[in-house]
C-alpha positions, 0 to 999 in steps of 0.5 A: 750609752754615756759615751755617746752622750758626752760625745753628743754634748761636746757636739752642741758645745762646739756648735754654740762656740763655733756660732758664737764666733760666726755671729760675734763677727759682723762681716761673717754674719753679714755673709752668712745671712747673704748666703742664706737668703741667697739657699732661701731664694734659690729653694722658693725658685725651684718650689714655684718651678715644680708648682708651675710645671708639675703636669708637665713633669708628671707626664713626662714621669709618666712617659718614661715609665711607660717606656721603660715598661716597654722596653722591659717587656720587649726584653723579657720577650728577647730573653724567652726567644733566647731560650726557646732558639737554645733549646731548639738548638740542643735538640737539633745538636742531639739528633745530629750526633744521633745521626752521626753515630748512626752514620758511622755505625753503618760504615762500620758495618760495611767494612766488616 
């Protein structure tokens, strides 16, 4: 625990030197406010975008969602289809080496 607090103070001292640095020098903080204001527009562009298209985007949400609702159940309904043909297709295997034993049970017995 002691270990991790030393390790969090270090953290906060670095930051305030490292910030210090930063602000002590006018052309980077010139550049770091100008990349700031730059994330700040760029973030109130995408708000007023998502305010202005938000029906338009709940909608297609709920498009998609319908869709891939679909397309789950389409493939639930493949899946049990698989299942059911597989089955159908080992009880026909069955009875055709049923019949084929019988078949050859018979040539057995004709030639004796």
């Amino acid at each position: 625990m002691e270990k991790k607090t030393n390790s969090f103070k270090l953290i906060w001292i670095f930051a305030v030197i490292l910030i210090s640095i930063v602000l002590a020098k006018k052309e980077w903080r010139t550049k770091m406010l100008a990349e700031l204001r730059q994330i700040r527009e760029g973030t109130e562009n995408a708000v007023q975008f998502l305010r202005d298209n938000r029906e338009q985007i709940v909608d297609q949400v709920r498009t998609t969602a319908n869709e891939v609702s679909s397309v789950v159940r389409d493939i639930s309904k493949d899946v049990k289809l698989i299942g059911e043909t597989a089955s159908h297709l080992k009880e026909s295997s069955e009875e055709i080496v049923k019949a084929t034993r019988e078949a050859a049970e018979d040539f057995k017995a004709l030639k004796k």
